[in-house]
C-alpha positions in Angstrom: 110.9 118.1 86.5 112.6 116.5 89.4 113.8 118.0 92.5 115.9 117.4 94.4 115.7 115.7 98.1 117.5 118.3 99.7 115.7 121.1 98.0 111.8 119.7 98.5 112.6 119.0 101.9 114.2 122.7 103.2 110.8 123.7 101.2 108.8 122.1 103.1 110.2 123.0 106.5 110.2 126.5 105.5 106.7 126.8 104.4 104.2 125.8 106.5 101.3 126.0 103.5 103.2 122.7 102.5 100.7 121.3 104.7 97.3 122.1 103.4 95.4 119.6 102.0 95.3 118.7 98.8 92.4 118.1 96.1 90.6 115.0 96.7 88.8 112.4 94.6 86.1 110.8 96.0 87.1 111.0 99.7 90.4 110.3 98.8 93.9 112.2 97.8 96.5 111.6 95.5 99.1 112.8 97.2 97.2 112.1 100.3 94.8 114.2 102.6 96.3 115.9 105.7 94.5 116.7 108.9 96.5 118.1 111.1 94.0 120.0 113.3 95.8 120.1 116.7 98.7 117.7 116.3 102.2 118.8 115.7 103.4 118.2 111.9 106.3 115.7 111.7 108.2 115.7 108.3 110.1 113.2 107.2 112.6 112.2 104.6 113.4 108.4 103.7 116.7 107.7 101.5 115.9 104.3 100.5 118.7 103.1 98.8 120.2 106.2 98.3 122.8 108.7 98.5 125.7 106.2 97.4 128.7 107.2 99.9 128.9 108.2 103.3 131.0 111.7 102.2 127.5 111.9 100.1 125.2 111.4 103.2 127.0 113.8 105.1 126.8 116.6 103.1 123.1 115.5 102.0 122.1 115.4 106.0 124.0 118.7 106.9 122.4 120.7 104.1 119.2 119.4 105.8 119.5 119.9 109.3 121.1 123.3 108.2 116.8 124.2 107.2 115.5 123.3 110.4 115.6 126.0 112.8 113.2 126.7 116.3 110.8 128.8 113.5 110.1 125.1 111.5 106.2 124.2 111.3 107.0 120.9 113.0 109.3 118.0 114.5 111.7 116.4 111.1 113.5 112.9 111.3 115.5 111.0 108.4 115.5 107.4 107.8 118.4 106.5 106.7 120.2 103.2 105.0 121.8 101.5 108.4 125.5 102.4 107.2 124.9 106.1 107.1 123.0 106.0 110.2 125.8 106.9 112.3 127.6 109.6 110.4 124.3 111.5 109.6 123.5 111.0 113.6 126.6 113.0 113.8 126.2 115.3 111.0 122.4 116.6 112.0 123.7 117.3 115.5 120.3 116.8 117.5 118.8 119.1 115.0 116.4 116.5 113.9 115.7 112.7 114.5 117.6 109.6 112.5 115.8 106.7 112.2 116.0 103.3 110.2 114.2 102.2 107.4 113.3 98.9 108.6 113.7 96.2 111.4 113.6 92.6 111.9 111.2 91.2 114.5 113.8 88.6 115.7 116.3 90.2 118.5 119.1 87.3 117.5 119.6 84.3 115.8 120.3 82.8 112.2 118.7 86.0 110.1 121.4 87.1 107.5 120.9 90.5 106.7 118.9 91.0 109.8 118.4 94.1 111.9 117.3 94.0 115.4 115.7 96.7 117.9 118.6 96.3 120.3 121.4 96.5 117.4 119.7 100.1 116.8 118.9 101.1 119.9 122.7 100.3 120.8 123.3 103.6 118.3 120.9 105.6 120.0 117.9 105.3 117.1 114.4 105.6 118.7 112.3 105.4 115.2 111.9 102.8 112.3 109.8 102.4 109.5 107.5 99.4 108.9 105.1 98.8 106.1 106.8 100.5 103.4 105.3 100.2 100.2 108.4 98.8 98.8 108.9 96.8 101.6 105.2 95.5 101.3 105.6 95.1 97.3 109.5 94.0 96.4 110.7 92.3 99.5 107.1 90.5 100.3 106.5 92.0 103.6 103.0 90.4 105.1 100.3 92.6 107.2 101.8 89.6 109.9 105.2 90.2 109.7 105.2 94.4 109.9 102.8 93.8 112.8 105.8 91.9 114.2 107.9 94.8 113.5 105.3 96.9 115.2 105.0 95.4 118.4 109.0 94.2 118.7 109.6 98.4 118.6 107.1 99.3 121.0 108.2 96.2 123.2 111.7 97.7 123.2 110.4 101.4 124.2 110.9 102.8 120.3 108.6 104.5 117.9 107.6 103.4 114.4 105.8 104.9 111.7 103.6 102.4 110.0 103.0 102.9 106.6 100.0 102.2 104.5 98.4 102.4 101.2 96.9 100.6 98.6 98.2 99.7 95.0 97.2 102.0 92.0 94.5 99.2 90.8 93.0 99.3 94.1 92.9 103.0 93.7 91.1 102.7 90.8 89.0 100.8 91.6 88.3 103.0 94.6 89.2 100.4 97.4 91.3 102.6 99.2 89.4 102.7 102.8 89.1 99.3 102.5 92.3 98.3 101.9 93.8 101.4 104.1 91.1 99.7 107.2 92.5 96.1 107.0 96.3 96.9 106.5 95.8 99.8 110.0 93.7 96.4 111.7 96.2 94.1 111.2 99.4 96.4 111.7 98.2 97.5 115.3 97.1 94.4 116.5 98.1 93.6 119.8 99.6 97.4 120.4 97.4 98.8 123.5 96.0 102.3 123.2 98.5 103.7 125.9 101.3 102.3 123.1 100.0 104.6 120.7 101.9 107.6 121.7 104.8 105.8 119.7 102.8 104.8 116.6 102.5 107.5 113.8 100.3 106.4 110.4 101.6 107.5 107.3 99.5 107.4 104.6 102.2 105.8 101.5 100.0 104.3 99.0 102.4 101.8 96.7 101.6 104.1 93.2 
């Protein structure tokens, strides 16, 4: 049965038993193990190539921010496709963080399609996804190049969640630390520990 983005998400900020960990197999979960211990839950929501107006993103990011309160279990952003980013800015009203789903490492130049730190930051967004599974799989995204991504946010005093994960085969054939170690190795490299204040790890295997 599917549900609905809206719906899951004011679920999830409502209950915070959303959190516990879930059954493993062999050290491993399939929806992913959560250890939160002493660190604040942040939730987040990313569109990807989705809702298909602007009238829709509004009324998607307002019935959102309308289920975060002072009561929810932790901090909640949205990353959002770059022409909504704006409007739903506006629509969450502070609420709750907007971020983007992606940027380019380059800050100018001859990059069609291109997104840079400062073009963001000019908007007032502070977050940005790198490493996205789909990212990784469909648009060819190298360990290299979202380490790029990495250290281009942090240089311009922004956050990014790094994403990793490995493929269902690789679950299978239970090389998920391994390929989880080298894709975390390659992604921080060059960030210094002080930098990782800025740097959360989700855990978004491509299955």
């Amino acid at each position: 049965m599917k549900v609905s983005t809206l719906s899951l998400l004011a679920a999830t900020i409502g209950c915070a038993s959303a959190f516990a960990p879930a059954a493993t197999f062999g050290g491993f979960s399939r929806t992913g193990d959560t250890a939160l211990f002493e660190r604040k839950p942040f939730i987040t929501g990313n569109w990807k190539l989705n809702p298909s107006t602007k009238d829709e993103a509004i009324e998607l990011a307002k019935g959102i921010a309308g289920a975060v309160s002072s009561e929810s279990p932790g901090d909640v952003a949205l990353f959002v496709p770059f022409p909504f980013i704006e409007c739903v800015q506006k629509a969450v009203d502070g609420k709750l963080s907007v971020g983007a789903e992606m940027v380019t490492p380059e800050m100018s130049g001859a990059f069609t399609g291109g997104i840079s730190c400062g073009m963001l930051k000019s908007i007032g967004v502070e977050w940005a996804l790198a490493g996205h599974s789909e990212r990784r799989t469909i648009n060819k995204e190298t360990d290299e190049y979202i380490n790029a991504q990495c250290l281009k946010l942090i240089e311009n005093d922004m956050s990014v969640i790094l994403c990793i994960g490995e493929t269902d085969e690789e679950f299978e054939k239970d090389l998920v630390g391994d390929v989880c170690e080298v894709q975390l190795k390659k992604g921080l490299a060059g960030i210094k520990p002080e930098e990782m204040d800025r740097v959360v790890i989700a855990y978004e295997p491509v299955w």
